[in-house]
Backbone bond lengths (Angstrom), bond angles and torsions (degrees), N, CA, C in turn:
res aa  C-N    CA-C-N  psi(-1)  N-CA   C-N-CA  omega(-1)  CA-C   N-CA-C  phi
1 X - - - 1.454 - - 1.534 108.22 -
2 X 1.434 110.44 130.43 1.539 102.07 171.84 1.607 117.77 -66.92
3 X 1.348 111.29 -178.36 1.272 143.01 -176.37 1.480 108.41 -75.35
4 X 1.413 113.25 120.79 1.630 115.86 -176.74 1.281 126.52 -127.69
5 X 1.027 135.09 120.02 1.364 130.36 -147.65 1.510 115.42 -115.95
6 X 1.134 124.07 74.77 1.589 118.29 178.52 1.779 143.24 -95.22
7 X 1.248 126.25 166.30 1.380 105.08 -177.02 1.368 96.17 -92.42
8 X 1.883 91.38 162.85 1.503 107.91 -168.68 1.221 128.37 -94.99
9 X 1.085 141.13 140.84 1.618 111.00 -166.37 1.465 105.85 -141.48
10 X 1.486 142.74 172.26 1.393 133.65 166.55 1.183 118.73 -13.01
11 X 1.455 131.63 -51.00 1.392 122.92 -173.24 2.023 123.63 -76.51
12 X 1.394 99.59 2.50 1.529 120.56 173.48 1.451 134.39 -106.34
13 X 1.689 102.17 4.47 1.012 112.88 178.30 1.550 134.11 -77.35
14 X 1.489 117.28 -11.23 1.321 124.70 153.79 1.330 105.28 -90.08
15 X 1.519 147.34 -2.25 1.246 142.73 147.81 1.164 114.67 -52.50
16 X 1.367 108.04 -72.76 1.524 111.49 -172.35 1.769 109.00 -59.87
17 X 1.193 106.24 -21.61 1.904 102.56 164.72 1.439 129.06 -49.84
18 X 1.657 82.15 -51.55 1.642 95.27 175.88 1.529 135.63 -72.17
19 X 1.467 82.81 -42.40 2.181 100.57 160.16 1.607 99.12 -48.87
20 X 1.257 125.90 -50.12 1.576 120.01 -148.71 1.633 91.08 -76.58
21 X 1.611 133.47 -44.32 1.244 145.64 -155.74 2.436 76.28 -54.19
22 X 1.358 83.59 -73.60 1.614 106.98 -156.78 1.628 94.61 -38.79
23 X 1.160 109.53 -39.97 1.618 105.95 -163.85 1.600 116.62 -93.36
24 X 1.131 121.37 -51.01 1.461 134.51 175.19 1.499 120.47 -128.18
25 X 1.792 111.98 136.49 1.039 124.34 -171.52 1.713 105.43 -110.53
26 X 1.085 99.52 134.57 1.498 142.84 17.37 1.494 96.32 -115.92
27 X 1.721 94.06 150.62 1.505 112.00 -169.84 1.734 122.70 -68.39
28 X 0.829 111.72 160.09 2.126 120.62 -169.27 2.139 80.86 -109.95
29 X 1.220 69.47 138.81 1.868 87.40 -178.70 1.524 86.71 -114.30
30 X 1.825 92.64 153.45 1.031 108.80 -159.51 1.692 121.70 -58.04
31 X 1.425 85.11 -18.95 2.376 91.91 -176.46 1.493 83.22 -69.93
32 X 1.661 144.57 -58.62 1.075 145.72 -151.62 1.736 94.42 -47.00
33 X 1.500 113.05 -70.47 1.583 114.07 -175.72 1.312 105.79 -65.40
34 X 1.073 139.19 -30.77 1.905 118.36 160.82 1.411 102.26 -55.71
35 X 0.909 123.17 -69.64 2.064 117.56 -176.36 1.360 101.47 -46.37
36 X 1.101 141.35 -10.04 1.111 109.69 -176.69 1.777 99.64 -109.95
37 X 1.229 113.90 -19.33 1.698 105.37 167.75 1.713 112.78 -86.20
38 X 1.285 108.98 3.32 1.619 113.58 161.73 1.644 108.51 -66.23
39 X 1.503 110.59 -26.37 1.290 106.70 -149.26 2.032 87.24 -97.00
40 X 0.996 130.50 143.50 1.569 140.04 -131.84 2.097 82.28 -118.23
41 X 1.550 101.06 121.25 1.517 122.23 -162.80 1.401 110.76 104.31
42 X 1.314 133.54 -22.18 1.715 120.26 -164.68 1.256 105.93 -66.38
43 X 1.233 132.54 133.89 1.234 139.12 172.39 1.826 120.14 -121.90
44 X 0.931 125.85 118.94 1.361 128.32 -172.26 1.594 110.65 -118.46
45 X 1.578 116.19 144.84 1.233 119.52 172.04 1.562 95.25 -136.02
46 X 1.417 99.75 143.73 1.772 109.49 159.21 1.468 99.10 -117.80
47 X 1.617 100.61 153.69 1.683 122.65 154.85 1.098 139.04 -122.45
48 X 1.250 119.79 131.61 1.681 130.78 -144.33 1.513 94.32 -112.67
49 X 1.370 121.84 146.80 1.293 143.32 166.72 1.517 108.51 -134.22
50 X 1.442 98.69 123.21 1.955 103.19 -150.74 1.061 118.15 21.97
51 X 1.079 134.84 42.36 1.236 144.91 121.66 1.565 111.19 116.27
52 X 1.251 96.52 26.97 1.480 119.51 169.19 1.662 104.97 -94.20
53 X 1.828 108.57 138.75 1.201 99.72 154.78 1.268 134.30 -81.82
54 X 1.409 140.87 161.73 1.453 143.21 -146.13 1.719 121.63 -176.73
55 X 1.407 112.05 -10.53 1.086 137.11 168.50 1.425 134.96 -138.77
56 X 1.203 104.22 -174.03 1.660 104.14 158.25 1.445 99.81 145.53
57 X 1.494 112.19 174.06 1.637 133.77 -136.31 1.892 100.99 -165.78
58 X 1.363 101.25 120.23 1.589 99.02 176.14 1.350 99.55 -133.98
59 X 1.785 135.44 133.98 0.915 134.39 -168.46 1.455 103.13 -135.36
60 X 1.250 118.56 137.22 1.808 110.52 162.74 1.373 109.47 -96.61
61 X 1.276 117.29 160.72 1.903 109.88 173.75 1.289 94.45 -131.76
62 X 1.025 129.93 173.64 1.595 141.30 -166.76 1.783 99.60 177.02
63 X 1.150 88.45 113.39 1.911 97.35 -175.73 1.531 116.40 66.33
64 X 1.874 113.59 -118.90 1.251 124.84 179.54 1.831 85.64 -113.36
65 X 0.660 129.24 35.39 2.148 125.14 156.99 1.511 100.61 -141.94
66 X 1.639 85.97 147.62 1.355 95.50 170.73 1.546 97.11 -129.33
67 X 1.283 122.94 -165.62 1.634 132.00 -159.56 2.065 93.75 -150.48
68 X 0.926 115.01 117.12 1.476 127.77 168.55 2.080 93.42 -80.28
69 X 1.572 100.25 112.44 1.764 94.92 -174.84 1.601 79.37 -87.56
70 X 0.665 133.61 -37.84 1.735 129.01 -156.36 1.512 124.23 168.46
71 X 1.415 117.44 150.52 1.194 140.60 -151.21 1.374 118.48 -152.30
72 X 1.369 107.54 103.95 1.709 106.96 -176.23 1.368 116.74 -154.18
73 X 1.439 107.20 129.37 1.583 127.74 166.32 1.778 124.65 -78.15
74 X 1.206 122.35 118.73 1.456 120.67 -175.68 1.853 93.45 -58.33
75 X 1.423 103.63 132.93 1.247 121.24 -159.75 1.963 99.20 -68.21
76 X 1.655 119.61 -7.26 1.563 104.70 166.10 1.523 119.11 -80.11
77 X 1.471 122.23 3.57 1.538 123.42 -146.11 1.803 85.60 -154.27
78 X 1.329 113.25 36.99 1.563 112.73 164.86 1.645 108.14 -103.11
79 X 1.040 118.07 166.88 1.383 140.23 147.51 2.079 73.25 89.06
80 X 1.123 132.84 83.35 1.611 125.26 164.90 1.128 96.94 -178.84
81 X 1.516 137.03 5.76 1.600 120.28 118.00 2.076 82.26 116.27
82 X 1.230 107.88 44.30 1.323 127.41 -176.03 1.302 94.19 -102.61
83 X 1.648 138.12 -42.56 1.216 131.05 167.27 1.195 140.39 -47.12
84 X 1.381 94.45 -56.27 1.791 123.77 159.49 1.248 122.54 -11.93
85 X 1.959 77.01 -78.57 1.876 102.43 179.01 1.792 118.56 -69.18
86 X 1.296 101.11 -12.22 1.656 91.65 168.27 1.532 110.14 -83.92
87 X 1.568 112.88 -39.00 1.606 108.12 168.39 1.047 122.82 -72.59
88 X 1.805 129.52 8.71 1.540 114.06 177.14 1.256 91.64 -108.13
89 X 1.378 126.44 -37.66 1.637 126.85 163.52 1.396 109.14 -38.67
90 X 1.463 119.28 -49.65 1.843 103.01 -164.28 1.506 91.71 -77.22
91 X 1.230 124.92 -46.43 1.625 127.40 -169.04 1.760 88.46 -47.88
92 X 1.084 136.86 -61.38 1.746 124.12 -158.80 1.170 98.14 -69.93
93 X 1.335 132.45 -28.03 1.510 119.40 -155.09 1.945 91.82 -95.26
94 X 1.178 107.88 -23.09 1.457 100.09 -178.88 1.512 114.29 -86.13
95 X 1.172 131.53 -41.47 1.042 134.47 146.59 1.549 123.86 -22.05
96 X 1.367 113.37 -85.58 1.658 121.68 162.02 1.742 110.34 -29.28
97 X 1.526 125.26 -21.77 1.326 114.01 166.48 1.539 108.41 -111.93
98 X 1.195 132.20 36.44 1.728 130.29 156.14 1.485 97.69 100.99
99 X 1.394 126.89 -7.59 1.495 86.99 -174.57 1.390 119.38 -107.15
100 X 1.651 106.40 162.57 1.903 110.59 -143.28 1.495 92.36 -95.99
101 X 1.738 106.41 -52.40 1.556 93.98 177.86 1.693 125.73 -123.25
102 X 1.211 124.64 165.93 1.182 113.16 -175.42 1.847 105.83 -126.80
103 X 1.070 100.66 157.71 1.852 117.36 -176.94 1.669 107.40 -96.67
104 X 0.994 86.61 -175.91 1.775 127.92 147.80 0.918 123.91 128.76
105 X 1.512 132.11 -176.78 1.638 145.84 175.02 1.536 132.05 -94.07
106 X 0.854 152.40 97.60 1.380 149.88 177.55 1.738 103.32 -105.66
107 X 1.654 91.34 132.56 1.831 91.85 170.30 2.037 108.13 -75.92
108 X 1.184 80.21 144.56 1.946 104.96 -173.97 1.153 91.18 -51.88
109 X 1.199 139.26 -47.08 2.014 138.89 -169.79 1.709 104.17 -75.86
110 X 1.403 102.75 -9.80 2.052 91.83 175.98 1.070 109.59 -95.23
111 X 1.411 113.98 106.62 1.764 123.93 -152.73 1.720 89.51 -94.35
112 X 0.804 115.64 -50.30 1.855 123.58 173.61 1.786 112.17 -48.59
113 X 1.321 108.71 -45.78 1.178 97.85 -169.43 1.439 111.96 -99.57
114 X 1.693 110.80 0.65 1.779 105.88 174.20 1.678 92.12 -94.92
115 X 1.186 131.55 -28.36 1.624 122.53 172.31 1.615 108.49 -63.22
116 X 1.137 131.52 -18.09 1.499 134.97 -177.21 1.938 110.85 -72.95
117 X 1.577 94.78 -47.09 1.416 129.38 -157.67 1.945 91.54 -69.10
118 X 1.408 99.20 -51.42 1.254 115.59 -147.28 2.015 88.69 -91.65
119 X 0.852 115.26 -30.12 1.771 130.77 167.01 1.864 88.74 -49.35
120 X 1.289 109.51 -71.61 1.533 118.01 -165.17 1.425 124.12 -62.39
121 X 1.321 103.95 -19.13 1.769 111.30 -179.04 1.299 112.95 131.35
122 X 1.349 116.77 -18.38 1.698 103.13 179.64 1.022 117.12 -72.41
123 X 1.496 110.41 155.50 1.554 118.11 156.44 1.537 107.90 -141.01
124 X 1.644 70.01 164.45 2.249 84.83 -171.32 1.662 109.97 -73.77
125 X 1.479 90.54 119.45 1.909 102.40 168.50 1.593 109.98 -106.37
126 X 1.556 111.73 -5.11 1.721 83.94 158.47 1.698 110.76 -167.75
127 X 1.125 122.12 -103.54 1.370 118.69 165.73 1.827 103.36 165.79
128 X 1.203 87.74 152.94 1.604 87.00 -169.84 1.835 104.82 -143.96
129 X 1.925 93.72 103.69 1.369 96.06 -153.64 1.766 92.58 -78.36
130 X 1.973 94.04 149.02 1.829 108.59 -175.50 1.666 111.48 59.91
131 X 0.879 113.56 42.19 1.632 113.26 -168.75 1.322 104.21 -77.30
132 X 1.579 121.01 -28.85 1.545 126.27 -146.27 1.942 94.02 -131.83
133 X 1.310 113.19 95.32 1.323 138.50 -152.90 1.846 107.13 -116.88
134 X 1.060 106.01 57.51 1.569 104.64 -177.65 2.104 95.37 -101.69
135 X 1.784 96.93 149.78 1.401 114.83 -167.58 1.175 96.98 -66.96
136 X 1.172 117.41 130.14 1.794 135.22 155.83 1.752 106.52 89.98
137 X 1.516 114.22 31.19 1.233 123.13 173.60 1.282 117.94 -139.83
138 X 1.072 120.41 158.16 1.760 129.29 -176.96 1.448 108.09 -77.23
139 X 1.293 106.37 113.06 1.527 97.99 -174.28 1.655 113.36 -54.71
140 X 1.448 97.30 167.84 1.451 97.71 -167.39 1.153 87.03 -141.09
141 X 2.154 120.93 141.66 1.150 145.30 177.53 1.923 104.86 -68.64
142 X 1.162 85.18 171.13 1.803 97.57 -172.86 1.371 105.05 -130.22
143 X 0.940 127.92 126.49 1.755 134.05 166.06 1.530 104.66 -78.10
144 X 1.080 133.37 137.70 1.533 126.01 165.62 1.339 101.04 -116.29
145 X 1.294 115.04 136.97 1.665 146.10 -147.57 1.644 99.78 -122.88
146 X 1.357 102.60 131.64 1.698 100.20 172.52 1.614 100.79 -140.89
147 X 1.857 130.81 136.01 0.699 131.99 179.74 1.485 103.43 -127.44
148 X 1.225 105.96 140.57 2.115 102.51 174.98 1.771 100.63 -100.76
149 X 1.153 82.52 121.47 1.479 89.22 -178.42 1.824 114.62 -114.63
150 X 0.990 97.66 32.81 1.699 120.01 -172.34 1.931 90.43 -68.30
151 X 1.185 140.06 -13.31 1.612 143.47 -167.48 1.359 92.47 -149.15
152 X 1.454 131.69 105.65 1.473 121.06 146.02 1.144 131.12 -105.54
153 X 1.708 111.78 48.84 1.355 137.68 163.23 1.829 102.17 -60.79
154 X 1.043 101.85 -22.47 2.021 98.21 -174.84 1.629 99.59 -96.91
155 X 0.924 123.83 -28.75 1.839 140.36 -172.94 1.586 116.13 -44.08
């Protein structure tokens, strides 16, 4: 079965908990991803492979920018372009609602996911030293990424 990419809505919110546990540490519990679709712009997509989830994408928008909060593939169903398609999905769906440019953060040591970023159009506008602060690790700096997505003829 192919790859399916949908938006997320109230009934995915212990999904997208569990995707985030599997994919990035440390994990957002499920009240965390309800608070954050309380907050008015959050937009979420998951992606299913036979109809399993395996991804997903949560974005806030505010005006003409939005902010990519995070993006993650369950680490058996990486490197097959499941990332991609959740960032060309949020890029159309954000676009189709007005906004020109989009953000976010990636730590400087995620060599996979700044080649993904940088594949798609971003580039680094600044850096944000120790940004990425998990217990019993060396913090790690953040690049912040800005793409204009005002044309997603390249997307």
């Amino acid at each position: 079965m192919p790859l399916s990419i949908c938006p997320a809505g109230r009934r995915e919110y212990a999904a997208l908990a569990e995707l985030h546990g599997r994919c990035l540490d440390p994990a957002w519990s499920a009240e965390s991803v309800s608070g954050l679709f309380n907050t008015p712009g959050t937009l979420g997509l998951i992606a299913r492979l036979d109809s399993q989830p395996v991804g997903f994408a949560l974005c806030r928008r505010a005006a003409e920018e939005s902010k990519i909060l995070a993006v993650g593939v369950v680490a058996e169903k990486r490197r097959r372009g499941v990332a991609r398609a959740l960032l060309d999905a949020a890029v159309a769906m954000l676009v189709a609602d007005g906004v020109q440019f989009l953000f976010l953060e990636v730590a400087e040591d995620n060599v996979a996911a700044r080649a993904l970023y940088t594949a798609a159009g971003f580039t680094a506008v600044g850096r944000r030293a120790d940004y990425y602060r998990n217990p019993g690790a060396k913090p790690v700096s953040a690049l912040v990424l800005r793409r204009d997505i005002t044309s997603c003829e390249d997307s």
